[in-house]
C-alpha positions in Angstrom: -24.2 -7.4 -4.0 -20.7 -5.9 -3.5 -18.6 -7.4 -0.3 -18.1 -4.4 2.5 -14.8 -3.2 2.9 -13.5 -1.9 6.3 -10.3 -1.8 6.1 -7.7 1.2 4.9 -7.0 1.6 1.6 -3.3 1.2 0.8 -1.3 2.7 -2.4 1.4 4.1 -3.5 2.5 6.8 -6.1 4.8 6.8 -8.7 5.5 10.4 -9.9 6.6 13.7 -7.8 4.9 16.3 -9.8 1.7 18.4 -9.0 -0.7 16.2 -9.5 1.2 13.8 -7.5 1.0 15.8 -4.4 -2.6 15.8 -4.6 -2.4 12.1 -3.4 0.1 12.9 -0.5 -2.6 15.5 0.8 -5.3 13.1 0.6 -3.7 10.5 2.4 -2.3 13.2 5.0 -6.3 14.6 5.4 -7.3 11.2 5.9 -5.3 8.9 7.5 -8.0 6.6 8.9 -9.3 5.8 5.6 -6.1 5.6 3.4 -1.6 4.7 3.5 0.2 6.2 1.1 2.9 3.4 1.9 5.9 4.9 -1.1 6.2 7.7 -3.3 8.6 6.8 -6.3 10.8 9.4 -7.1 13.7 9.6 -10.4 15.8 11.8 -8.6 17.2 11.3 -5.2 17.0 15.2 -3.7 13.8 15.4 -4.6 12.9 12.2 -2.5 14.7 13.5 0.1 13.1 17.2 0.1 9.8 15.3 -0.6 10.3 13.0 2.6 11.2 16.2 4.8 8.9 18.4 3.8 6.2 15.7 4.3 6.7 12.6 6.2 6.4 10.3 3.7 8.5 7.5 2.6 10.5 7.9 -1.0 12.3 6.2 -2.8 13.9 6.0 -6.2 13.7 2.3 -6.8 10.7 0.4 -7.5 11.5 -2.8 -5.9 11.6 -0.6 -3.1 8.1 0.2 -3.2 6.8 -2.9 -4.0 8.1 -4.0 -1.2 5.7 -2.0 0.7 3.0 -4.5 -0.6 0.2 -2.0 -1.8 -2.9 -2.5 -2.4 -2.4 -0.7 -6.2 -0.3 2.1 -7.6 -1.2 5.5 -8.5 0.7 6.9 -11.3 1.1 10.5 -11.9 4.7 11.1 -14.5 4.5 13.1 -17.3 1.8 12.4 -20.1 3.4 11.4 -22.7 4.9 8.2 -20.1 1.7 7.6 -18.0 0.9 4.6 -20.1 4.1 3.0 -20.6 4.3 3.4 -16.5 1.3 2.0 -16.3 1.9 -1.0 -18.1 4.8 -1.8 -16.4 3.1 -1.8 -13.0 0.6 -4.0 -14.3 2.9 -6.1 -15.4 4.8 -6.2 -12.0 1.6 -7.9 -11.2 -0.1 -4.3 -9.6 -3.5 -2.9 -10.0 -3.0 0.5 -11.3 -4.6 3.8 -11.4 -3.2 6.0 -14.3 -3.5 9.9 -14.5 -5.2 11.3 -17.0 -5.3 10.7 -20.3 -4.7 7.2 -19.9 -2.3 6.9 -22.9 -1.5 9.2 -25.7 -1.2 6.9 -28.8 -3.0 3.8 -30.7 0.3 1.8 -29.5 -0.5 2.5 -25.6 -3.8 2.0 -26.3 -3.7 -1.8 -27.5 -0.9 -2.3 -24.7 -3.0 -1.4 -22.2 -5.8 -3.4 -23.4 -3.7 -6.4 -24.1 -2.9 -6.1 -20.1 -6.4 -5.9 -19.1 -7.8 -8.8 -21.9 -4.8 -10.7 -19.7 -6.6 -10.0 -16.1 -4.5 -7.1 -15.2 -6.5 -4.1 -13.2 -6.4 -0.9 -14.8 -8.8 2.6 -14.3 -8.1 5.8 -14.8 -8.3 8.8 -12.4 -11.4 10.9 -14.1 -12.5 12.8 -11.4 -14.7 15.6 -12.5 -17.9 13.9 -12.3 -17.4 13.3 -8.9 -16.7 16.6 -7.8 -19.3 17.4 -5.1 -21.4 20.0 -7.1 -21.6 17.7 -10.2 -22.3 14.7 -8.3 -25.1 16.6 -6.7 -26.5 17.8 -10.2 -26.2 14.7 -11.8 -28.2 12.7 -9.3 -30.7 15.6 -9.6 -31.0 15.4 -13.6 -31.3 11.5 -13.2 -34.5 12.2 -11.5 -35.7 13.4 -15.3 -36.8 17.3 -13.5 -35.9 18.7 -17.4 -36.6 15.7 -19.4 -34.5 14.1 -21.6 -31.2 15.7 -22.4 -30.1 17.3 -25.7 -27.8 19.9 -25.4 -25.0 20.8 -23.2 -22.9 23.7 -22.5 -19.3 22.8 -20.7 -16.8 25.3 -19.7 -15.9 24.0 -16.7 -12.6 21.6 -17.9 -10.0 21.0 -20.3 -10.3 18.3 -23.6 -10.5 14.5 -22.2 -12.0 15.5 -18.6 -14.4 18.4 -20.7 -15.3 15.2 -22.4 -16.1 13.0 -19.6 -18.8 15.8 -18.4 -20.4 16.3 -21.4 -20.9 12.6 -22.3 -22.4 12.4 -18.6 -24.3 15.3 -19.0 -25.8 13.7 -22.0 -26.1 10.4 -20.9 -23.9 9.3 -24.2 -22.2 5.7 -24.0 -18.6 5.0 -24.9 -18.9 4.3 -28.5 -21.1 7.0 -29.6 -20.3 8.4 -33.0 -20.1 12.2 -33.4 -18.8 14.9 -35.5 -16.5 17.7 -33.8 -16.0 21.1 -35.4 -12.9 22.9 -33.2 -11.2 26.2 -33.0 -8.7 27.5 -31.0 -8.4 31.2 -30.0 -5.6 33.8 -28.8 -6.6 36.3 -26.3 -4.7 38.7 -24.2 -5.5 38.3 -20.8 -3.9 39.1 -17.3 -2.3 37.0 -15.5 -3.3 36.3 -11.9 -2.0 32.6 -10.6 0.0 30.2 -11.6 0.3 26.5 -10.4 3.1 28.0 -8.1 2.6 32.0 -7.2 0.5 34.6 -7.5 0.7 37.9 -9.8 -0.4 41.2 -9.0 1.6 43.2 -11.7 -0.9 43.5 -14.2 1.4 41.8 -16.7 -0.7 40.1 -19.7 0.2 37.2 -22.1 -1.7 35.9 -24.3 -4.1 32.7 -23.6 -5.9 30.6 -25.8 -9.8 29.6 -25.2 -11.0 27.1 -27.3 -14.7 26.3 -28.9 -15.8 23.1 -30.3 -19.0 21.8 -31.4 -20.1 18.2 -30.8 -23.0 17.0 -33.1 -24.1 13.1 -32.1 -25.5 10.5 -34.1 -28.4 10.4 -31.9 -28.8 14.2 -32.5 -27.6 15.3 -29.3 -24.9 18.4 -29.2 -22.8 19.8 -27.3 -20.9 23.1 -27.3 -17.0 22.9 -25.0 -15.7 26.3 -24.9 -12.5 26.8 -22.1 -9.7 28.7 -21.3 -6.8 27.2 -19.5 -6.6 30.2 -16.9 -10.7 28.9 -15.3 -8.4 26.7 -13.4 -7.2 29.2 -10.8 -7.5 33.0 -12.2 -10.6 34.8 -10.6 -11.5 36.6 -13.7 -12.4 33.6 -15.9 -15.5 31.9 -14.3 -16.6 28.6 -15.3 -19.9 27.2 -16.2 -22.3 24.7 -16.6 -25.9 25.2 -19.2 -27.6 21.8 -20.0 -30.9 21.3 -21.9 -33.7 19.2 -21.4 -36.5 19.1 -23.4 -38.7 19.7 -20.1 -36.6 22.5 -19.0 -32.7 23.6 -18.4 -29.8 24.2 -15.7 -28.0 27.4 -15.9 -25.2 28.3 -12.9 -27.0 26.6 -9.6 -30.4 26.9 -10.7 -33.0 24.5 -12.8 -35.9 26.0 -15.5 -38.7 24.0 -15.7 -42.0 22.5 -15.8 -43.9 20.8 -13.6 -46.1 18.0 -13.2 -48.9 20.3 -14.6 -46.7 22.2 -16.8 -46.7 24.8 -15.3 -43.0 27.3 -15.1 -40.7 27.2 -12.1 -37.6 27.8 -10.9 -35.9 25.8 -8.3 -32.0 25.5 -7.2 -29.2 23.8 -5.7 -28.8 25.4 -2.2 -24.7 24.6 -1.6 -23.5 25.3 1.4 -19.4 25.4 2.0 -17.0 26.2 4.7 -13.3 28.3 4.2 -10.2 26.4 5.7 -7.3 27.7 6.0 -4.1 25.9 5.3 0.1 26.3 6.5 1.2 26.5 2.8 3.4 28.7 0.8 1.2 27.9 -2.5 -1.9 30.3 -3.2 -3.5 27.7 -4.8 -3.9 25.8 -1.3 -3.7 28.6 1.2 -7.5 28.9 1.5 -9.8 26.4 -0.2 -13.4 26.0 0.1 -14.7 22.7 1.5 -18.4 22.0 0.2 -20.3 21.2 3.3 -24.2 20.2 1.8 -26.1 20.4 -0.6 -29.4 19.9 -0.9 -32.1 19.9 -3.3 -36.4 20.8 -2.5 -35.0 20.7 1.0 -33.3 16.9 0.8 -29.8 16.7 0.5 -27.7 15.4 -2.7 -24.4 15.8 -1.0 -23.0 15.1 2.1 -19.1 14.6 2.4 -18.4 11.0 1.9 -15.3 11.2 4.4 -17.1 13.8 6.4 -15.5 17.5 6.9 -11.9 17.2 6.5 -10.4 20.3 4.6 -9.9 19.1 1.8 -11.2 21.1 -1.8 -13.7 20.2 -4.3 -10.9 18.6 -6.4 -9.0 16.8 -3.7 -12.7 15.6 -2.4 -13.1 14.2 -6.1 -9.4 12.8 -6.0 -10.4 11.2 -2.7 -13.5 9.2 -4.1 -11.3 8.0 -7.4 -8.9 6.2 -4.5 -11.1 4.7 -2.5 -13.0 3.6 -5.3 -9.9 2.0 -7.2 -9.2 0.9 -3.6 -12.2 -1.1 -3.8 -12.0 -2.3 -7.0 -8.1 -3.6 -6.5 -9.7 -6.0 -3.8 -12.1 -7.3 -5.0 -14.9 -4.7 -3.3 -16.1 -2.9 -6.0 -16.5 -2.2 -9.9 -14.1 -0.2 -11.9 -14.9 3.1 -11.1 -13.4 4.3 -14.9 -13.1 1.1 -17.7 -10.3 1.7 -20.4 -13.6 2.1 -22.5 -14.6 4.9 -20.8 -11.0 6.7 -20.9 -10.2 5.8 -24.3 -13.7 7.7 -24.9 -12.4 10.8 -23.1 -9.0 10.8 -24.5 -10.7 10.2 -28.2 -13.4 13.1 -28.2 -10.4 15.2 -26.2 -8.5 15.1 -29.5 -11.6 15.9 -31.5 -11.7 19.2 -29.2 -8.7 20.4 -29.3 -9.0 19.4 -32.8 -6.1 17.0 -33.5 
């Protein structure tokens, strides 16, 4: 039985970037529940700027920040150093929470484990299946309402996290063997949003959407088929189709039989506020905040920090750090084993067909 925590969970980030500021909203949204105590930095003006525009502590030195004692450090650099990072926190004695994919190479790889074989703390932040929706769906397909799983449709995420959802979607362990056949497509398409701005000229480029097909050794399969631009453009949708052999889940809705065999259709009733927020960046001017969802009338998602503004992402991003926050101290299990996100980052190669 684990020990309850009731204390705030403390980090700090290492990194500047995008992703990076996901963690400084968090912490700003929630304040009760977690410290961001330092953000490193490589370049002074951007700590500064950073500190300005947010309140936050910066610095660019890292005895600096471990001087602010956390409980772990979340690292969020550039993908080709997020393992290297990572290893050097852990070997600075830190429990460490490393951005997706965990490491890029074999090298980072045995590194990494090396670290953990040694007692170091490691997990990786794989957030998708926490989303709210997916949560919601996946504790309604673990009540078996279509059966065993066989098949899987995911356009919903890129390569390693893609992989994540399928493999949960298909209740597949981390050493599964499988077959991947990929291909990758060019298609002109407008552009809409980027990470930073929004575009309303009509101007196109050209995208690319790629398909893969996943055939397991159990004789499971799965089809991945995405498209960078589902991130943020409003005319490329994503979606979700998975296959049971007692029925199937298409959009919101389930397909299936019931305990006489008999057809019906049921769904996922999600319900969702709009928030508002003071920012220059589209992305994060007006988000969606799932409020419930329920299932047959009984609910299969409730906000696990209650309504706080935050989107279904950051909600995700939330649960990764309190859940590392857990495991850091002693709390909790490791909310994503190097097992697990060597899995990801594996069959993420096998999609995008490297």
């Amino acid at each position: 039985m684990e020990k309850e925590y009731k204390g705030r969970i403390r980090f700090a980030v290492v990194g500047s970037g995008w992703r990076a500021l996901y963690y400084v909203r968090i912490a700003k949204a929630l304040p009760e529940i977690f410290e961001l105590t330092a953000m490193v930095c490589r370049k002074p003006e951007k700590a500064l700027k950073l500190s300005e525009e947010y309140g936050i502590r910066t610095t660019c030195s890292a005895e600096e920040c471990m001087d602010t004692r956390p409980d772990f450090v979340a690292v969020a650099v550039t993908k080709a150093a997020i393992a290297d990072v990572s290893a050097e926190w852990m070997e600075r004695g830190f429990p460490v929470l490393s951005e997706t994919p965990a490491f890029r190479t074999a090298d980072q790889e045995k590194r990494l484990r090396e670290l953990v074989s040694l007692g170091g703390k490691h997990t990786t932040a794989e957030q998708y299946t926490k989303y709210p929706t997916v949560s919601a769906l996946l504790k309604v397909l673990d009540t078996g309402i279509i059966g065993e799983r066989d098949y899987c449709m995911v356009s919903f995420a890129h390569e390693y996290h893609g992989a994540s959802l399928i493999r949960a979607f298909l209740g597949l362990k981390p050493d599964v063997s499988y077959t991947a056949d990929s291909r990758t497509f060019e298609f002109p398409t407008a552009e809409t949003l980027s990470r930073y701005e929004k575009f309303t000229d009509g101007r196109i480029s050209l995208k690319k959407r790629t398909l893969a097909i996943l055939s397991f050794e159990n004789g499971k399969a799965a089809l991945y088929d995405f498209d960078g631009e589902q991130y943020r453009s409003p005319i490329r949708s994503s979606m979700i189709k998975i296959q049971g052999r007692r029925g199937e889940f298409t959009g919101d809705s389930f397909s299936c039989l019931d305990d006489r065999n008999e057809p019906k259709e049921e769904s996922l009733v999600i319900k969702s506020r709009l928030v508002q927020r003071d920012t220059e960046n589209p992305n994060f001017r007006r988000i969606r905040e799932i409020t419930e969802i329920t299932f047959r009338g009984r609910k299969v998602y409730s906000p696990p920090f209650g309504l706080c503004g935050l989107s279904e992402d950051e909600t995700a991003m939330a649960r990764v750090l309190y859940e590392t926050g857990l495991y850091a101290k002693g709390y909790g299990e490791n909310p994503c084993p190097i097992e697990e996100a060597a899995a990801d980052v594996c069959m993420g190669y096998a999609i995008a067909g490297e």
